[in-house]
N, C-alpha and C positions, 0 to 999 in steps of 0.2 A: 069793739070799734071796727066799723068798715074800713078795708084797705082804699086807701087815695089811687083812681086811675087816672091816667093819661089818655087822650085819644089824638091821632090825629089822620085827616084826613090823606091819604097819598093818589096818585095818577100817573098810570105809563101810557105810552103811547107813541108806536110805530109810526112818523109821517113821512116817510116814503120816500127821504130826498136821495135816498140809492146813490149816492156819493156824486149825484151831478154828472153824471157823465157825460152829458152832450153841454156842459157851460151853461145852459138856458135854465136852472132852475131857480125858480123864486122864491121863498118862504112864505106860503098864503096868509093875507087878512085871515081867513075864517082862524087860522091856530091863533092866534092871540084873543081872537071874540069868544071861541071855546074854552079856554084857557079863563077868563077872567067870568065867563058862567058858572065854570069846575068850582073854581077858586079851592084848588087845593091847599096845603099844607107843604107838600113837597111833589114835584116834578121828574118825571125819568121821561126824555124825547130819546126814543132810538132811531136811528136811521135818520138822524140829525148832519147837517150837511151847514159847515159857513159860507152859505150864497153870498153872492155881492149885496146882498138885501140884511145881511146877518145883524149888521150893527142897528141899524134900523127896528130887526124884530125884538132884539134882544134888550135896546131900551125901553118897547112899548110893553112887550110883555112881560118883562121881570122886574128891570131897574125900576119905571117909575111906580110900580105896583109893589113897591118894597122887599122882593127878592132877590139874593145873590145866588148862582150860578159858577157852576165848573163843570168842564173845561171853559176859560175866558176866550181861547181861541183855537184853532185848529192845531189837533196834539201831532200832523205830519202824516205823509204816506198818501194823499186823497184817500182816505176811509170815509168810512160810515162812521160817526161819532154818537156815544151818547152822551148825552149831558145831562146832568141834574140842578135843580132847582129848589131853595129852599126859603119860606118866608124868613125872615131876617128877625123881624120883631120875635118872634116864635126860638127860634133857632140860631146857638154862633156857628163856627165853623172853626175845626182843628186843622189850620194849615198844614199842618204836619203831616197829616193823615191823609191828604188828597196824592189818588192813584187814577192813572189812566192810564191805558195799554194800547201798545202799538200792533197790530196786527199784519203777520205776513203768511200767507200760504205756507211758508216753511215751517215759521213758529208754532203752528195752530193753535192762536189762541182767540179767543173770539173779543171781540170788540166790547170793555168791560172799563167804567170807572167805578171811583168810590169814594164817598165821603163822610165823614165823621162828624156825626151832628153834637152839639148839646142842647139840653133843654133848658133857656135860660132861667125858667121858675125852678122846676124841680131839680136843674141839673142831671138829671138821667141821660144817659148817652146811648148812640143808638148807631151803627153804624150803614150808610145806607149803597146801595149795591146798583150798578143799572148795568143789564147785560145783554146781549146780545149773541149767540151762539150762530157761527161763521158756517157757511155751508165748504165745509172743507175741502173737498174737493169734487172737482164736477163730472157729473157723470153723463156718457154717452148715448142717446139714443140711437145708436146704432149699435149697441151689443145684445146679445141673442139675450132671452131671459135668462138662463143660468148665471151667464157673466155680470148679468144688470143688478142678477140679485146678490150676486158675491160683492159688488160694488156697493150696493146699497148696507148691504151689512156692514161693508169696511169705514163707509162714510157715517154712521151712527157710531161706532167704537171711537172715529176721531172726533165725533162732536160729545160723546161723553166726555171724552177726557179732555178737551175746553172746561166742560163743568167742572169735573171734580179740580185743575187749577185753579178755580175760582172761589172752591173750598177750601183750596189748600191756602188760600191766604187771610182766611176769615180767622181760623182758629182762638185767635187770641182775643176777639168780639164776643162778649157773652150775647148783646141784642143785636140784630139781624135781622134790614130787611133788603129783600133782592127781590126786582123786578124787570122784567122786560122780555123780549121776544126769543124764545127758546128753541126756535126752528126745529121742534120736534115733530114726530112723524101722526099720522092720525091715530085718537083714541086708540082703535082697535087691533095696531098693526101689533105682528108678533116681531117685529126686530126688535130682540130680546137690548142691546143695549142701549137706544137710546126712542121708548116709547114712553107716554105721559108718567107709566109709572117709577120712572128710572130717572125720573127730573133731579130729583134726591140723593141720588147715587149711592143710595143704602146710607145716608149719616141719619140717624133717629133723630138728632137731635134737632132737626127740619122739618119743618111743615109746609108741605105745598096746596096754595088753593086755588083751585081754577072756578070760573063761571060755570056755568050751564051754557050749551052753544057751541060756537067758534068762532074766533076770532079773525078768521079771515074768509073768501068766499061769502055764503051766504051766512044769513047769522045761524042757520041750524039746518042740518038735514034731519030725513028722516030716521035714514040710519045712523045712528049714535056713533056707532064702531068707524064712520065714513070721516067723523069731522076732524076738522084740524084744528085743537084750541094751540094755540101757539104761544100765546102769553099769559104768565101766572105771576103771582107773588109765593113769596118762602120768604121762612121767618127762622127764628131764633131768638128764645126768649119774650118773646112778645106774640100776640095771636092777630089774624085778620076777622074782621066780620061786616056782611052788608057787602061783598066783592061783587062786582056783576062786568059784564062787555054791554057798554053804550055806544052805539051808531049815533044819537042823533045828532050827531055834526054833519050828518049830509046837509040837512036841510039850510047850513050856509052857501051851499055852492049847488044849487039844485041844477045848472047847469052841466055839470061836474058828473054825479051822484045820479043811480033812478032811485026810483022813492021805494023799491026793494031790498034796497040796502043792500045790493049783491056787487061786492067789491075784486070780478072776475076780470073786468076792460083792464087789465094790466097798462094798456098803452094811454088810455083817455084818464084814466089814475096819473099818469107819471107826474111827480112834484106835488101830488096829494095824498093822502092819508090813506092807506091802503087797509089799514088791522084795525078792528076797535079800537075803542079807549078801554081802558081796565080799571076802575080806581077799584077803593074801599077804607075801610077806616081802620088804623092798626092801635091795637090796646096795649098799655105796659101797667105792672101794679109801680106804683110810686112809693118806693121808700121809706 
């Protein structure tokens, strides 16, 4: 007898509201029209921001669409928030188990909830993760190379160990899934502690899957070693498959967007979606 799977579809996705810093940001029409295209399963917005527009987006795009949502509101500090989403009919939620983190340059921790799903047919439980890894401290264009690169070393050491706290509170989840933007450095670089292959932090019991591409900049150069894939899924207990980076949310805002899909205008970006989207479809055997 075949074992009974599970699938469901998930999606993260970076929209850029950079904690608001000048007051003016809006939360766009197009994330809600992308958003109900996706029609995921479950939702991770990092770089989620409660604009004045918040309650507004957040009944059109989850409540009436049959989703619940945590954080319900701004967990303190003007941070970057992220928050997750999860169909309802699909899914309850273990009040118990909802975590959000407060982040301060002191702490270094990086901008990290969680929630504890079940499945209300199967009951299989699944704990789900949306992360953000803080660029911990900033570094100076003005120090000579040698200094820049002691710097850059130092600021990879502090962005692993953001991760591996983030593993340190998983432990007792047998299933595991984590998504979001990992501010890691390109494919090819040798900063031994924090490059794609160190997302993991040595626990076997993780599986990281990234696209083809990258997820910010253009969708791909030609040197592989150049790109910046930033955001992945990791599991535990359950597998990804079908994961890819989709652009075409430009073509909501082609005012916005050139039809390159080269996400470099930092400043004509600001209050939209700067990283791909990432979705994919995560498997569990059923019980």
């Amino acid at each position: 007898m075949e074992k009974e799977i599970a699938r469901y579809k998930i999606l993260e996705w970076n929209i850029n509201q950079a904690t608001n810093r000048d007051g003016n940001n809006v939360l766009p029409e197009m994330l809600i029209k992308e958003l109900r295209v996706q029609n995921p399963d479950i939702i991770i917005l990092t770089e989620f921001f409660f604009c004045d527009n918040a309650a507004e987006f957040l009944e059109e795009a989850f409540l009436q669409r049959n989703y619940e949502f945590y954080p319900t509101e701004a967990t303190g500090n003007g941070q970057n928030e992220v928050l997750i989403a999860w169909r309802k009919d699909i899914f309850k939620c273990d009040t118990e188990n909802l975590h959000s983190e407060i982040t301060t340059k002191q702490n270094n921790k990086p901008n990290y909830v969680r929630v504890l799903l079940t499945d209300r047919v199967t009951n299989k439980n699944i704990l789900v993760a949306g992360v953000r890894i803080t660029i911990a401290k900033w570094i100076s264009e003005k120090l000579d190379k040698k200094e820049k690169r002691k710097a850059y070393q130092e600021q990879a050491r502090l962005r692993r160990k953001q991760m591996e706290y983030v593993y340190s509170t998983l432990d007792d989840y047998p299933n595991v899934i984590i998504a979001g933007d990992f501010n890691n450095y390109r494919r090819g670089t040798d900063l031994s502690n924090w490059n794609i292959n160190e997302i993991t932090c040595g626990r076997t019991e993780y599986n990281r899957y990234t696209p083809i591409g990258q997820s910010i900049y253009e969708c791909e150069k030609k040197d592989v070693d150049s790109e910046f894939a930033e955001d992945h899924f990791i599991t535990k207990g359950c597998v990804m498959k079908d994961f890819v980076y989709d652009r075409t949310f430009i073509y909501w805002e082609k005012h916005v967007y050139c039809e390159k899909m080269d996400f470099r205008d930092w400043e004509k970006l600001k209050g939209f979606p700067d990283h791909a989207i990432i979705y994919g479809d995560i498997y569990f055997d059923v019980d």
